[in-house]
N, C-alpha and C positions, 0 to 999 in steps of 0.2 A: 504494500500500500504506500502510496507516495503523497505526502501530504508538507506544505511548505510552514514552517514553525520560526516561531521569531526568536531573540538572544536567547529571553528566560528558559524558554522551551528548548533550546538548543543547551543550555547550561544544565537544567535538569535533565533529559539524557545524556551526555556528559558523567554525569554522578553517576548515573542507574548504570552506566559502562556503556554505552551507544559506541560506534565505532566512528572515527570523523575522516572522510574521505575528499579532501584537497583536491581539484580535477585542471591546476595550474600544472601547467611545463614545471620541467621539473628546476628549470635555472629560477623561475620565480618564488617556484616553494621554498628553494633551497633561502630566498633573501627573508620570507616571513609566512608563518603559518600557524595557525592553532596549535599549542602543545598537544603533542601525542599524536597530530594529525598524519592519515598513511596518504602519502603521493601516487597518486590514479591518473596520470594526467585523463583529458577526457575523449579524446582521441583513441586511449587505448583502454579505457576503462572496460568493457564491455566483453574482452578477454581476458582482459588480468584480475578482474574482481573477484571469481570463484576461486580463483587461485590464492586469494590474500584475508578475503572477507570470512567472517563464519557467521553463516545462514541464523545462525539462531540468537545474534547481538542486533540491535537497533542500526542502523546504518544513515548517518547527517551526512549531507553531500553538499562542497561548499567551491565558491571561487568568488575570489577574494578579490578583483583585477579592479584598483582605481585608477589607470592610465589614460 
């Protein structure tokens, strides 16, 4: 289910253990990103997600880009 949640809600799963998935290049993740955040870029997300994600943790999907 895919549903878009604002800070608070992004901070409270966070606690609950959500997994936070970054979908910047990875030279931009590398300069700033949420603590703990895993680098997807979004381009490749969609193959390398089952490979990194586990189905059964909350998954926050985020891009950060103020350029």
């Amino acid at each position: 289910m895919v549903r878009e949640v604002d800070r608070e809600g992004v901070r409270r799963l966070m606690e609950q253990g959500a997994q936070i998935v970054d979908v910047l290049p990875p030279r931009e993740y590398s300069e700033d990103h949420l603590p703990g955040a895993i680098n997807l870029p979004l381009r490749k997300i969609e193959v390398e997600a089952s490979g990194v994600l586990d189905r059964s943790r909350p998954v926050v999907v985020y891009c950060a880009d103020f350029a």
